[in-house]
VEXKOL-101741 format. One line per 3 residues: number of its first residue (from 1); for each residue x, y, z of C-alpha. Coordinates in steps of 0.02 Angstrom, whole numbers, always signed. Last residue first. Layout:
<pts>
NUM = X/Y/Z ~ ...
</pts>
This chain:
<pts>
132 = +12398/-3745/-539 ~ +12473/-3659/-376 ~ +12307/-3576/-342
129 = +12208/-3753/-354 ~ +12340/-3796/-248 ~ +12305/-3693/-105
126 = +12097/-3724/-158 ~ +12118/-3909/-132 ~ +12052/-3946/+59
123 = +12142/-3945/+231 ~ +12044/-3960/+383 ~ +12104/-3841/+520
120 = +12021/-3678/+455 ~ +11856/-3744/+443 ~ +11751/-3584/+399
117 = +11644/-3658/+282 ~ +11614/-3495/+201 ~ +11796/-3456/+190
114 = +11805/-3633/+87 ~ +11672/-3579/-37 ~ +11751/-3415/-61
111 = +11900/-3484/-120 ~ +11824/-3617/-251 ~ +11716/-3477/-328
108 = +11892/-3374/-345 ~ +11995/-3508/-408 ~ +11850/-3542/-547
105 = +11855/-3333/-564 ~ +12032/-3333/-596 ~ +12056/-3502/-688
102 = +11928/-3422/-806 ~ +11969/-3270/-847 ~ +12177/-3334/-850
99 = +12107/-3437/-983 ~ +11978/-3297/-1079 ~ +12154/-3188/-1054
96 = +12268/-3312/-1128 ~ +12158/-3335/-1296 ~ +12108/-3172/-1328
93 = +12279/-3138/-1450 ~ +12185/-3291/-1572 ~ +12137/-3470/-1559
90 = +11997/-3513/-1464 ~ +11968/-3718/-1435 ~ +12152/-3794/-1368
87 = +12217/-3666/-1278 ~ +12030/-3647/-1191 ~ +11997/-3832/-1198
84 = +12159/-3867/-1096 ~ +12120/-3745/-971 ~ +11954/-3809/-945
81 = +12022/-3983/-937 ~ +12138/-3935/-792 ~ +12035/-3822/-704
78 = +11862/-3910/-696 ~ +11970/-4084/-660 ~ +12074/-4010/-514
75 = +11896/-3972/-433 ~ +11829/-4116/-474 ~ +11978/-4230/-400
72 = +11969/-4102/-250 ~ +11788/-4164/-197 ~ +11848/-4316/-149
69 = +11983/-4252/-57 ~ +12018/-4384/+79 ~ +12177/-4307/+130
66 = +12310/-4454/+125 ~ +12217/-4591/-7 ~ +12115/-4480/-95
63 = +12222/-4338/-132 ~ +12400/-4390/-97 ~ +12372/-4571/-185
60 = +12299/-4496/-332 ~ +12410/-4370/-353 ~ +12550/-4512/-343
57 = +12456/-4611/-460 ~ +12433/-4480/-571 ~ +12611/-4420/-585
54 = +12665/-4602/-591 ~ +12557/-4634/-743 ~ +12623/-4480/-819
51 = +12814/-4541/-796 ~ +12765/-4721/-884 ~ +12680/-4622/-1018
48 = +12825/-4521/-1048 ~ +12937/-4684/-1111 ~ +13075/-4612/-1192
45 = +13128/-4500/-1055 ~ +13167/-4661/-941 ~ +13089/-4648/-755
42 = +13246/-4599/-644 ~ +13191/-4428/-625 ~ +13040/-4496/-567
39 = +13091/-4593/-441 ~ +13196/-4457/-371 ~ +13034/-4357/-363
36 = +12961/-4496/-266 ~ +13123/-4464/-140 ~ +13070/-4280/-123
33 = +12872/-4293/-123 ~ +12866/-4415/+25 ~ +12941/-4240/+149
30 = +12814/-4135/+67 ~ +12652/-4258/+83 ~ +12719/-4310/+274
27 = +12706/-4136/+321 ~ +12555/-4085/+230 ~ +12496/-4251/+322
24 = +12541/-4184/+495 ~ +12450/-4027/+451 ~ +12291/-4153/+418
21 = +12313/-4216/+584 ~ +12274/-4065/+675 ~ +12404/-4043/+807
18 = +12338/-4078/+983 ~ +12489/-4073/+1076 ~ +12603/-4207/+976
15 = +12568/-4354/+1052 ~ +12376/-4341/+1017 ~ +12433/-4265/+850
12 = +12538/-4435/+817 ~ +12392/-4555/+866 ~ +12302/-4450/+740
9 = +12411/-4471/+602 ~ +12440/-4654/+615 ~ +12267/-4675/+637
6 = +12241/-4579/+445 ~ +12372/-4703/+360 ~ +12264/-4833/+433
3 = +12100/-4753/+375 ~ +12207/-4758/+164 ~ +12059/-4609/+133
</pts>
């Protein structure tokens, strides 16, 4: 974590009635992602490496730098590249259901895991893990 982006945050939830910070970040994260999606758009079409590169960064930037989520890279990892092996690997009408199998149950572990921390005011990957 960026520790001076995090100060910022929690001078602001002092001011702001005790907020938790990391709901002012979901905040912040969703009002930055409009104008970097402008950037993107203007990225040339030609050159798709330059627009991944930005995608990464900028997940990069909101997952370590913002929230701190360490553990999120790994998690985002296990369902990205085991997704991609699946449609990659097995070929035949099984195919989507050993995927959706496995994004289901990996979702599910990472779920569970978060109720049985019981933290409900730190933020962690598993809403996007069920958007990916």
């Amino acid at each position: 974590m960026i520790q001076i982006i995090h100060d910022q945050f929690v001078t602001i939830s002092n001011y702001a009635g005790g907020i938790p910070p990391d709901y002012l970040k979901l905040i912040f994260v969703c009002l930055l992602s409009y104008p970097l999606a402008g950037i993107l758009k203007r990225l040339p079409d030609v050159n798709p490496v330059a627009k991944n590169l930005f995608l990464i960064a900028t997940s990069l930037f909101y997952l370590l730098g913002v929230f701190d989520l360490w553990d999120g890279i790994r998690t985002v990892a296990i369902s990205s590249v085991g997704a991609y092996l699946i449609a990659a690997l097995i070929k035949g009408p099984l195919m989507p259901w050993i995927g959706f199998v496995f994004i289901m149950g990996h979702m599910a572990i990472s779920h569970i895991a978060r109720q049985r921390r019981g933290d409900d005011s730190v933020v962690d990957i598993t809403g996007m893990d069920t958007i990916l």
